[in-house]
N, C-alpha and C positions, 0 to 999 in steps of 0.2 A: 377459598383462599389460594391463591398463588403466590409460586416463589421466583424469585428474580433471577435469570437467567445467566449462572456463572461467566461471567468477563475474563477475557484473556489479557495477562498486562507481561508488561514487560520484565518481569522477576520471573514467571512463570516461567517465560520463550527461554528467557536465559542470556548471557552477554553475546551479542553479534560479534563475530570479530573481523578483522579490518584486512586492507591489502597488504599495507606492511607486517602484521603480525600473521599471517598466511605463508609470507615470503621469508621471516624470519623461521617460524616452524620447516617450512623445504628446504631452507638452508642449511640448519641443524639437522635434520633427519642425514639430507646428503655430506655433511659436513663429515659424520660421522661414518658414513661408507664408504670414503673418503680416505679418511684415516684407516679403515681397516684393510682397505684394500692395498699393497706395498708397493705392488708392480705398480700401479697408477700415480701412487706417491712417490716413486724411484724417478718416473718418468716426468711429474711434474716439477719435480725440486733437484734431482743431481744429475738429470744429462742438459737441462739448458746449462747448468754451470761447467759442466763437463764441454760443451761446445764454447764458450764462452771465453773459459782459459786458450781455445787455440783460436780465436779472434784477434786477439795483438798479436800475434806475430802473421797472420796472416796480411793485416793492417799494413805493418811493419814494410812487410816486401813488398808491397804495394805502394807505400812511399817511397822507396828507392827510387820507382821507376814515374814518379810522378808528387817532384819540389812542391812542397807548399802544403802536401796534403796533410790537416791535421790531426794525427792519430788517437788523442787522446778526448775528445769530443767524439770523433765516430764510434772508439771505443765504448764508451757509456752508452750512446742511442743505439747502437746493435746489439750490446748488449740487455739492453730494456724492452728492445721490440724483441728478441730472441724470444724473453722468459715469457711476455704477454701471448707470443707464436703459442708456446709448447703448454702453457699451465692453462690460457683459455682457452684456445681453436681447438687443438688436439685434446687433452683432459676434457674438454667437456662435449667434443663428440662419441668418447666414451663410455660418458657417463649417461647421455641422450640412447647412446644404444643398449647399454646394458639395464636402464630402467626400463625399457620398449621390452624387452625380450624377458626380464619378469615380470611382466604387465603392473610393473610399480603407474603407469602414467596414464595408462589403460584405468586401472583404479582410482588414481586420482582425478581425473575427468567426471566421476559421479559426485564429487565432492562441492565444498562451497567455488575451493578456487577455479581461477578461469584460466583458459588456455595459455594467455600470455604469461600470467602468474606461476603457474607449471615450469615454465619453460624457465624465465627469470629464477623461480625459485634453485631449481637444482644446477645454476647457472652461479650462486652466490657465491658458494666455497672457492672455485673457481677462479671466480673477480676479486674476491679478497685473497687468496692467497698469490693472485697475479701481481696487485698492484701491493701486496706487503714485500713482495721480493725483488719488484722492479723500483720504489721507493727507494730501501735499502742499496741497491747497487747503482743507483742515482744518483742519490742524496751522498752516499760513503765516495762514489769514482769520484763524483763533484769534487768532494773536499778534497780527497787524495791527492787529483790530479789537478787543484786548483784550477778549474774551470768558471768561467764566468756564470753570472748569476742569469736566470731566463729573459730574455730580452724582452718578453711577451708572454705573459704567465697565462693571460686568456687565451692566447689563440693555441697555448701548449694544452690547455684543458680541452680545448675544442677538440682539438685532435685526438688528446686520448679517449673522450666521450666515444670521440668516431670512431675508434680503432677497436672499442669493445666491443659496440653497440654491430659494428662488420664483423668479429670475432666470433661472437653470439648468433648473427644469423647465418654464417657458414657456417661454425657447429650445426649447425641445428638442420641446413640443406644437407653439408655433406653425410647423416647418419641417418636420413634417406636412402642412401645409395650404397651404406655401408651393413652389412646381413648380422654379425660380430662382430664382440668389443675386442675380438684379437687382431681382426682383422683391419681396424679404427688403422692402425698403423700403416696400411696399404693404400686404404682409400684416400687419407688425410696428406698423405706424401708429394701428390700434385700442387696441393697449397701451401702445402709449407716449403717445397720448394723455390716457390712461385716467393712465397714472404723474404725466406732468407736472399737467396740471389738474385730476386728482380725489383722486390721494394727496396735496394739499398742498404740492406742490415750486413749479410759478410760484404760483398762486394760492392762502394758505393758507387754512385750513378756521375759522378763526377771524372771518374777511372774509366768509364765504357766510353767506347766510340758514339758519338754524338747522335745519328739514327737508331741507334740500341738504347739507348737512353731516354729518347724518348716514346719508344715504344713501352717502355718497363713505365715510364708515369705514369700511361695509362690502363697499366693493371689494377687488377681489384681490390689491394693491398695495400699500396703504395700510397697516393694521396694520404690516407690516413697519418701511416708514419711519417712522411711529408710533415705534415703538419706539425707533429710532436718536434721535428727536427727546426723547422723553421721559428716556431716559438720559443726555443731554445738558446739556438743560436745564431737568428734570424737568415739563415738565407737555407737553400736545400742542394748546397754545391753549384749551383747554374748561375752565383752569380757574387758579387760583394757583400758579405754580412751587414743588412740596415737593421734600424731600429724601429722604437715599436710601431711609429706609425709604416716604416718602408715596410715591416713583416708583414704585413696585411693585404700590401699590393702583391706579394710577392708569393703568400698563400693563395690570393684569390683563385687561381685555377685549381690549384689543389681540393680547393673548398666544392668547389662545383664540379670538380668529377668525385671527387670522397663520394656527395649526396645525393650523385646519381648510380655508384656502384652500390651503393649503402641501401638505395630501394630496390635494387634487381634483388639482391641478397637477402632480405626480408621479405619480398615478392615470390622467390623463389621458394624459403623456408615456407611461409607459407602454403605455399601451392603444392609442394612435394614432401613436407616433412609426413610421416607418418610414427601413429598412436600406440599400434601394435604391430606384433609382428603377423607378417604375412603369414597365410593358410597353405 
């Protein structure tokens, strides 16, 4: 007499779980060291608004010396690209190095999740608390400052997809290069210089001498916020505010260097990010 050979089913294996619910657990996990850490959270939430308050008046003199400029539109998109600069690029090169060096990412590599999932995962807290603060000081300047409504609500989404999705893979290059999360501050300084005075957030591109200006569109940065500005308020200072069909001609270049800085930048994350820390 023989017995039938016990079958494996799928109550046995137990519930597989998904990419979203992977991403949502590294989100929470990170969400949570996050919040415990202050200096990170000091960094991510009160010095973009600490820089923020001395943007209008820097605006301000700026218009003295150049009719027409209008201060309370650059105000809001400087201040938007600022918060997205400092809560995702820098915060979450941070976080990219301080998980590295206690082998939190080292560890999760033996896991279900995949590399990119990793990456996106502790990238989450991040992106939502980027786009909860820049919403807010958007949506609140908008109405305050009675601003017109987005000319081009698609190509403003285009932009900011690209402005993460850029934000995301320079975290993740620049903490490559960076040894400490004390040190995040040092390394990260090139870029975010690079963001605030050459992509047009304090200083816009409309106010520099015309060969400076277009040297700064084609930084690594810039296209992005471009984008967000031109979908906004359809033109990027180079030219007369169109509507929604003119915003598209007038992104077009923006669009095709964004999504050629945009592959260096994840070509690069790729190619030099590392898992642990060096021996």
């Amino acid at each position: 007499m023989t017995t039938a050979a016990p079958t494996t089913t799928s109550a046995a294996i137990g519930p597989q779980s998904t990419t979203v619910g992977r991403l949502l657990a590294l989100g929470r996990a990170e969400a949570t060291l996050l919040l415990r850490n202050r200096t990170a959270l000091f960094t991510a939430v009160v010095l973009p608004v600490v820089l923020i308050s001395s943007l209008r008046g820097l605006l301000k003199k700026q218009a003295e010396t150049n009719p027409g400029l209008d201060v309370d539109s650059l105000l809001v998109y400087g201040s938007v690209g600022m918060i997205l600069a400092f809560v995702v690029y820098y915060n979450l090169t941070a976080a990219y190095v301080g998980r590295r060096g206690e082998l939190v990412l080292k560890r999760l590599r033996t896991g279900e999740a995949k590399d990119l999932e990793i990456l996106l995962g502790t990238a989450v807290p991040s992106l939502t608390l980027g786009l909860l603060m820049a919403a807010l000081i958007g949506i609140g300047g908008s109405l305050g400052l009675h601003l017109a409504v987005p000319v081009n609500p698609l190509l403003m989404l285009v932009g900011l997809v690209s402005t993460l999705a850029t934000m995301i893979a320079l975290a993740a290059l620049s903490s490559a290069f960076t040894k400490t999360v004390e040190s995040a501050g040092i390394t990260t300084l090139p870029v975010m210089l690079v963001m605030q005075f050459g992509s047009g957030l304090f200083v816009p591109l409309e106010v520099m001498p015309s060969q400076l200006a277009d040297i700064c569109r084609l930084l690594p940065t810039t296209p992005a916020f471009q984008l967000i500005r031109i979908g906004w308020f359809g033109t990027d200072g180079s030219a007369a505010p169109t509507g929604f069909i003119g915003s598209w001609g007038t992104a077009g270049p923006h669009l095709v260097s964004g999504a050629v800085w945009l592959g260096l930048a994840v070509w690069g994350a790729m190619r030099y990010f590392r898992w642990e820390p060096r021996r």
